[in-house]
C-alpha positions as CSV (number, residue, x, y, z in Angstrom):
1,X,-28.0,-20.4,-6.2
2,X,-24.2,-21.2,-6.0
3,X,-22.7,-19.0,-3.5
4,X,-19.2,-17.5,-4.6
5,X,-15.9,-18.9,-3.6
6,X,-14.3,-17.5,-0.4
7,X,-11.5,-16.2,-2.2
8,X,-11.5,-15.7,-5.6
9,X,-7.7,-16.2,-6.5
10,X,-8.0,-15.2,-10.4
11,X,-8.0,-11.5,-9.0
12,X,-4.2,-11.9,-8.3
13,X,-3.5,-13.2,-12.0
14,X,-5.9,-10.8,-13.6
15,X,-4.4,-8.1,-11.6
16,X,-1.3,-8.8,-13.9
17,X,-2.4,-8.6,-16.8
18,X,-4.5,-5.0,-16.0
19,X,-1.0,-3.7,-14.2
20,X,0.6,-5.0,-17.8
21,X,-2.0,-2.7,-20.5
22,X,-2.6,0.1,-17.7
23,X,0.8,1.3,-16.5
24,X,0.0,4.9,-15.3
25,X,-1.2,3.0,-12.4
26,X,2.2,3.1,-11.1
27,X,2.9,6.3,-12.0
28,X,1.6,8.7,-9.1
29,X,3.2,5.6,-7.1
30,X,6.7,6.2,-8.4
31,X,6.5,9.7,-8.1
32,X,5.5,9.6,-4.1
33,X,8.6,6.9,-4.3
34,X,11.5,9.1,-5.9
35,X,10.7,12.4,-3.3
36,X,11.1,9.7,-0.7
37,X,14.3,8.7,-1.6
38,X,15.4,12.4,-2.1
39,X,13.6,13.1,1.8
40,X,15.3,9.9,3.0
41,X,18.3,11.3,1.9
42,X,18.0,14.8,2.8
43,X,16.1,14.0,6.6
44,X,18.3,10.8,7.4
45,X,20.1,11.9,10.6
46,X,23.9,10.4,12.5
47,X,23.2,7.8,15.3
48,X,21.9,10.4,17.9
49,X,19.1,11.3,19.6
50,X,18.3,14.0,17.0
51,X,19.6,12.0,14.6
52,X,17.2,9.4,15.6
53,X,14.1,12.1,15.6
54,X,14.9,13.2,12.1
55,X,15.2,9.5,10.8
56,X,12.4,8.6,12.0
57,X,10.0,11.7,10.9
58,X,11.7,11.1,7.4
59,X,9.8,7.6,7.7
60,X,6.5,8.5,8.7
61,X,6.7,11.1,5.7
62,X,8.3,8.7,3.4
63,X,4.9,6.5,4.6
64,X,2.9,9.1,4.2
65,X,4.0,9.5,0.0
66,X,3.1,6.0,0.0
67,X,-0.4,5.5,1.5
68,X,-1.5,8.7,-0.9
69,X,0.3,6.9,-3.9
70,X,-1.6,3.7,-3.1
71,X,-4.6,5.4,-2.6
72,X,-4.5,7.0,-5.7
73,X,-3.4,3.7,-7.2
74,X,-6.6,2.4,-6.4
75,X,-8.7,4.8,-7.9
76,X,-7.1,4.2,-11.3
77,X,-7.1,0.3,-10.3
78,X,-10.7,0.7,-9.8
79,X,-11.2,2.3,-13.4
80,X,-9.3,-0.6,-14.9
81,X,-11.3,-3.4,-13.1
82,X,-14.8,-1.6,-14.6
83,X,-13.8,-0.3,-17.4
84,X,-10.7,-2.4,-18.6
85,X,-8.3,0.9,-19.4
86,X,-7.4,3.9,-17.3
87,X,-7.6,7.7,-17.5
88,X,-4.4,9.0,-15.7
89,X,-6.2,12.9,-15.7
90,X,-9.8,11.6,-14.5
91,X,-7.8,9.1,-11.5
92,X,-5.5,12.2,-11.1
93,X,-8.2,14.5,-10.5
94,X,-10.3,12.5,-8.7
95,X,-7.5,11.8,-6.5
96,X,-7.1,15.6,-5.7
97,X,-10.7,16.0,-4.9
98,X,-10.4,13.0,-2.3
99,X,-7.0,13.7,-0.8
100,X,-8.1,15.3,2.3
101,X,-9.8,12.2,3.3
102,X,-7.0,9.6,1.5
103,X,-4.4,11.8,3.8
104,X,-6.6,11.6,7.3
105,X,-7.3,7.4,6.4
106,X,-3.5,7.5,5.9
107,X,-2.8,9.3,8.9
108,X,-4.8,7.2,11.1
109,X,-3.5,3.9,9.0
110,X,0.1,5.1,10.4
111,X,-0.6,5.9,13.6
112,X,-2.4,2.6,14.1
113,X,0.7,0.7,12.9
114,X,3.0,2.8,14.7
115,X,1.7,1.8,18.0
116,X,1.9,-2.0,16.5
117,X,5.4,-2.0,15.7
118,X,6.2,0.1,19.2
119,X,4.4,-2.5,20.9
120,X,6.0,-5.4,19.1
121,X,9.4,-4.0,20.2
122,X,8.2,-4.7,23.6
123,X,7.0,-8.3,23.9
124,X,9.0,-9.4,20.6
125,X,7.6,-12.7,18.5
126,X,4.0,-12.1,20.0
127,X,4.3,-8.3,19.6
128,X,5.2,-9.0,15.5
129,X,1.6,-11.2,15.2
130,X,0.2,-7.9,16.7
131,X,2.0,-6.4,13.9
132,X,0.5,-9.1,11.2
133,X,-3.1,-8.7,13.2
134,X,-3.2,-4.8,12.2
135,X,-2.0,-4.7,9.1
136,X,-4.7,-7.6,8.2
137,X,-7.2,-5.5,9.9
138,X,-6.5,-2.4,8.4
139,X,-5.7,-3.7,4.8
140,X,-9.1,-1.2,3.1
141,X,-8.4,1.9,5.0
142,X,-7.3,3.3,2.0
143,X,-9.5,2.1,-0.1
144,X,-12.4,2.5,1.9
145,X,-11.4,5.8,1.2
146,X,-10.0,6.3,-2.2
147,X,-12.7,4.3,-3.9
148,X,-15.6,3.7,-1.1
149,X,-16.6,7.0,-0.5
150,X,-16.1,6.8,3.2
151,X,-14.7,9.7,5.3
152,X,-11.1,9.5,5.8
153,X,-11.7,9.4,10.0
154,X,-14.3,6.5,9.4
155,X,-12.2,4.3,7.1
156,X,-10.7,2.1,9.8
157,X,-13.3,1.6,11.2
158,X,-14.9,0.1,7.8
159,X,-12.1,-2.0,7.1
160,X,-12.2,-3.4,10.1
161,X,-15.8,-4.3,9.8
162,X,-15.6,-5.6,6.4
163,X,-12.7,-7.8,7.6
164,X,-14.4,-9.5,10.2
165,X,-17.4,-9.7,8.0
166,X,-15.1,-11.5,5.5
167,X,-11.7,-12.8,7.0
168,X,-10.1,-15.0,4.7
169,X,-10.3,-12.5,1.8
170,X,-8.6,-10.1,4.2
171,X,-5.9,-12.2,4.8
172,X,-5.0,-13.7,1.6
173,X,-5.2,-9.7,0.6
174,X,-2.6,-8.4,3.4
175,X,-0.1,-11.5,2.6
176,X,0.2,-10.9,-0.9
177,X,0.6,-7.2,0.0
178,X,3.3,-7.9,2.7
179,X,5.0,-9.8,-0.2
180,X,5.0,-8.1,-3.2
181,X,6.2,-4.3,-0.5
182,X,8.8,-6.2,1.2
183,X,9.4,-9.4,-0.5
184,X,10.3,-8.4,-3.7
185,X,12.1,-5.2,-3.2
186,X,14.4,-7.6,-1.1
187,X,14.9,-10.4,-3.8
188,X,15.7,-6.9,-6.2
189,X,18.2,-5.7,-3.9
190,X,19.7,-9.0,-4.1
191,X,19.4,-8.8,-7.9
192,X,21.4,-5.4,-7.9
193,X,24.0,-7.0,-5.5
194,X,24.6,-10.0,-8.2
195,X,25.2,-7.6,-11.1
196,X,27.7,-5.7,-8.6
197,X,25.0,-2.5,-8.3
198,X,25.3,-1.1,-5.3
199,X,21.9,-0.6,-3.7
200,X,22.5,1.8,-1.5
201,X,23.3,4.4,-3.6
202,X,21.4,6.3,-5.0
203,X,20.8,4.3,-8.4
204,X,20.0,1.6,-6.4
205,X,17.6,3.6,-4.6
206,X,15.7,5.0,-7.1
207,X,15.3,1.3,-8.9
208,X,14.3,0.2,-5.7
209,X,11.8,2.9,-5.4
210,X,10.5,1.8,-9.2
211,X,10.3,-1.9,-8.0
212,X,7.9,-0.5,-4.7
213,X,5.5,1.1,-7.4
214,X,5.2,-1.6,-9.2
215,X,4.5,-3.5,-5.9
216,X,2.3,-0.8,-4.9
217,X,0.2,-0.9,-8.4
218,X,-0.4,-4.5,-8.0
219,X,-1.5,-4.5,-4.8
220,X,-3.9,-1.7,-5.5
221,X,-5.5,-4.0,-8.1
222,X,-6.1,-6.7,-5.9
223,X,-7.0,-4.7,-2.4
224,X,-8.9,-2.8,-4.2
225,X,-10.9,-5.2,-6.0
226,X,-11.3,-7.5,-2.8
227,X,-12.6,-4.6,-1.1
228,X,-15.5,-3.7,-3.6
229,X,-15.9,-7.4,-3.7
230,X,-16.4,-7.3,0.1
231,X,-18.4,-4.3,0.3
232,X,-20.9,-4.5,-2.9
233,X,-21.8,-8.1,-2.8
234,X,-20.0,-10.7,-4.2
235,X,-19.2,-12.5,-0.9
């Protein structure tokens, strides 16, 4: 019996083509996006130590929007890797029924990675692998949740078994997600710069925010389907 590959790179090219004919993956994405650009804008505080409170709360929420859009992402990612097609109202409602646990994975997900970054403030370089370490290790909370029916408290735990079950997966997974977040909203804000947009306004913003669910889309298509690749036996 051949055994299958350790990483199955055609995920990340047939995750394009699925993003392409099943756009509505995006949009709960995009919509967590925009109210975090209007809460950015409304929470973002002067250089002071309330200022600095404010800024920072308007993160974690900001955070927050995401991890629920992603995880609602991958519920309609999930539909379009069995099925071929989405159904915005089924992922939508699905995604309602699930949101108390999405919320509690996404909770613990920030938590985790806010003592990460603190940390790497601290000890610098080695502090920023710590950084890399958590996010690789934490890569399925949200789908361990969204689509693994796994309590939102126990999802950490389950992505960090399934990652040391199946490392390399996990890896490839969290660099292409660390890529396509940060990455290309970076090479887009250059983009705007070239064509003399300004992307800190808000038009530049708001494009930026459409770029990010885009981002978010694809890597819900290929987290998600590394983690019920992990988890329902193909490695």
């Amino acid at each position: 019996m051949r055994r299958a590959p350790a990483v199955d790179l055609m995920i990340y090219v047939r995750a394009l083509g699925l993003l392409v004919r099943n756009p509505s993956i995006i949009v709960v994405p995009l919509m967590m996006g925009l109210v975090g650009v209007f809460a950015g804008l409304v929470f973002s505080g002067d250089n002071n130590p309330i200022g600095v409170v404010t800024t920072q709360l308007a993160f974690s929420v900001v955070l927050l929007l995401n991890l629920f859009g992603f995880g609602t992402a991958t519920i309609l990612a999930d539909q379009a890797w069995r099925r071929g097609r989405t159904s915005f109202d089924d992922g939508w409602t699905e995604a309602r029924r699930k949101a108390p646990e999405i919320l509690m994975a996404s909770l613990g997900f920030t938590f985790v990675l806010f003592i990460a970054q603190y940390v790497a403030a601290i000890f610098g370089a080695l502090g920023l692998l710590l950084v890399l370490a958590a996010v690789v290790f934490l890569i399925y909370t949200i789908p361990a949740a969204a689509i693994g029916g796994v309590p939102g408290g126990a999802s950490i735990q389950v992505s960090i078994d399934r990652t040391r079950a199946h490392p390399l997966p996990a890896v490839v997974a969290a660099i292409v997600a660390i890529a396509a977040y940060m990455i290309l909203p970076s090479l887009f804000f250059l983009m705007l710069a070239n064509f003399g947009v300004v992307a800190n306004g808000i038009v530049g913003q708001l494009l930026v925010a459409l770029v990010k669910a885009v981002a978010i889309g694809y890597i819900a298509l290929v987290v998600g389907k590394t983690y019920s690749d992990v988890s329902f036996g193909r490695y």
